[in-house]
C-alpha positions in Angstrom: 0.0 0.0 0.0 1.2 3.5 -0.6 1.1 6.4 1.7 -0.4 9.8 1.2 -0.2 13.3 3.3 -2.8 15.1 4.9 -1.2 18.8 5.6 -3.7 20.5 8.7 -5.8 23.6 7.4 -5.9 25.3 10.9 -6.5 24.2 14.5 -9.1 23.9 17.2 -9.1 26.5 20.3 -11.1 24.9 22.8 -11.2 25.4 27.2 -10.6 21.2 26.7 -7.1 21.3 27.6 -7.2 17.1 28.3 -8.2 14.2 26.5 -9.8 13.0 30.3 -11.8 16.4 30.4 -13.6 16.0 27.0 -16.6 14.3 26.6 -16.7 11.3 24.7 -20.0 12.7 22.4 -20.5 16.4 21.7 -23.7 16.1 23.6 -22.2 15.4 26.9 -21.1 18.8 28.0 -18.6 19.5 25.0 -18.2 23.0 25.1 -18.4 25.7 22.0 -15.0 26.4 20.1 -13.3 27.9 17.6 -12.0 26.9 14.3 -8.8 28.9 13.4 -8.1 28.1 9.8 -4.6 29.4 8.1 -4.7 32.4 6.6 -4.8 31.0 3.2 -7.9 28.5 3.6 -9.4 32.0 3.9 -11.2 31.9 0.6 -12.3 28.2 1.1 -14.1 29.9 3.8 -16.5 31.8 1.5 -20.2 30.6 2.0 -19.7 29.3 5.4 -22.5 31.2 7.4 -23.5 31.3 11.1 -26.3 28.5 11.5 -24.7 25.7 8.9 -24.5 22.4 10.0 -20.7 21.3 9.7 -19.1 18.1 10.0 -15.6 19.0 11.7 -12.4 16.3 10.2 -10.2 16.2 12.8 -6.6 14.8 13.6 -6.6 13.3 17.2 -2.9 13.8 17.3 -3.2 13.0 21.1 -4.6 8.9 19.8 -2.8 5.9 20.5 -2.1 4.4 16.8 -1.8 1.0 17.8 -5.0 0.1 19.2 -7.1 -2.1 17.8 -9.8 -3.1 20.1 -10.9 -1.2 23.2 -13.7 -2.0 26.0 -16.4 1.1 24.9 -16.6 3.5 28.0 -14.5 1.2 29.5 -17.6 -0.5 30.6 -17.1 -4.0 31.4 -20.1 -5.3 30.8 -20.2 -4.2 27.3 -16.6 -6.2 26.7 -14.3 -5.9 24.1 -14.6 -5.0 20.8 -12.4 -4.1 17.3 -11.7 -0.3 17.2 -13.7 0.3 14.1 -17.1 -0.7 15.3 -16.8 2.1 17.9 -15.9 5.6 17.9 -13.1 5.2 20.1 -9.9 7.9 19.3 -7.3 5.8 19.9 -6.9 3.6 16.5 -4.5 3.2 13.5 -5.6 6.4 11.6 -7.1 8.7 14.4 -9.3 10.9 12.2 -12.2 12.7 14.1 -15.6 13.8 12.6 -17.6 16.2 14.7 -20.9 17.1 13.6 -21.9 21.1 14.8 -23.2 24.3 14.5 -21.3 27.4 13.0 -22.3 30.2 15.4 -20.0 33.3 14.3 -17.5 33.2 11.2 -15.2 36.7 11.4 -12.1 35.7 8.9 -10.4 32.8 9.3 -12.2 32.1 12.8 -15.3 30.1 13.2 -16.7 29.4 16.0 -19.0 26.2 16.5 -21.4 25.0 19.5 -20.2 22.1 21.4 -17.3 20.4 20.0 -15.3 17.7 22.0 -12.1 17.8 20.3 -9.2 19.1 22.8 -7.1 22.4 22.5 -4.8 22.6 19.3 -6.2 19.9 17.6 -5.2 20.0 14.0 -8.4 20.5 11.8 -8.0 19.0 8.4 -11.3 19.7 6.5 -14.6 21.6 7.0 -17.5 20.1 5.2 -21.3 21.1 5.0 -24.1 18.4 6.6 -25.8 17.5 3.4 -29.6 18.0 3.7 -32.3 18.0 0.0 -31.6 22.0 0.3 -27.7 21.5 0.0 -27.6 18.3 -2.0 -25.8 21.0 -5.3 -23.5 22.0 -3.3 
């Protein structure tokens, strides 16, 4: 197999400072943050508005690589399972996907409603939630 390169396009700012403070679903608590693309993404920007539904790609640079099968919420009871039937960070290509809410887009920062990715965590695409009104984009 051949390798490829993904190159972040800005980073998340977020009061999560720890992979143990954020929640393991945006709708336990994560709190809103802000996207701070580089200054040249600035005209992929363009038609991002406040109230689009985004789906965040992340790089969980903080994610053990070699897992490959975790307990989910290390709850016993549920036992163990391969990494890809959960939603786990740790695992061979930690990419995150956050679905949100754009709240505020001034230049190359966009702030979003709850988001559980953790300080400085490189963003590597932005993509509209695709709905029958968006389906042309």
């Amino acid at each position: 197999m051949s390798t490829f390169e993904i190159r972040p396009i800005g980073r998340v700012e977020s009061s999560l400072i720890e992979r143990k403070d954020a929640p393991r679903q945006p709708d336990e608590g994560a709190p809103g943050a802000t996207l701070v693309f580089l200054p040249e993404m600035l005209p992929a920007l363009e038609g991002v508005r406040s109230g689009d539904r985004v789906i965040v790609v992340t790089w969980l640079h903080r994610a053990a690589r070699d897992t490959l099968r975790v307990t989910p919420r290390r709850d016993p009871r549920r036992g163990e399972m391969g990494v890809f039937a959960t939603r786990s960070p740790d695992r061979p290509n930690p990419v995150g996907l956050h679905e949100t809410v754009v709240t505020d887009v001034d230049g190359v920062r966009v702030r979003v409603q709850g988001l559980e990715a953790i300080d400085g965590t490189p963003i590597v695409d932005l993509k509209p939630v695709l709905s029958p009104d968006l389906a042309c984009r």
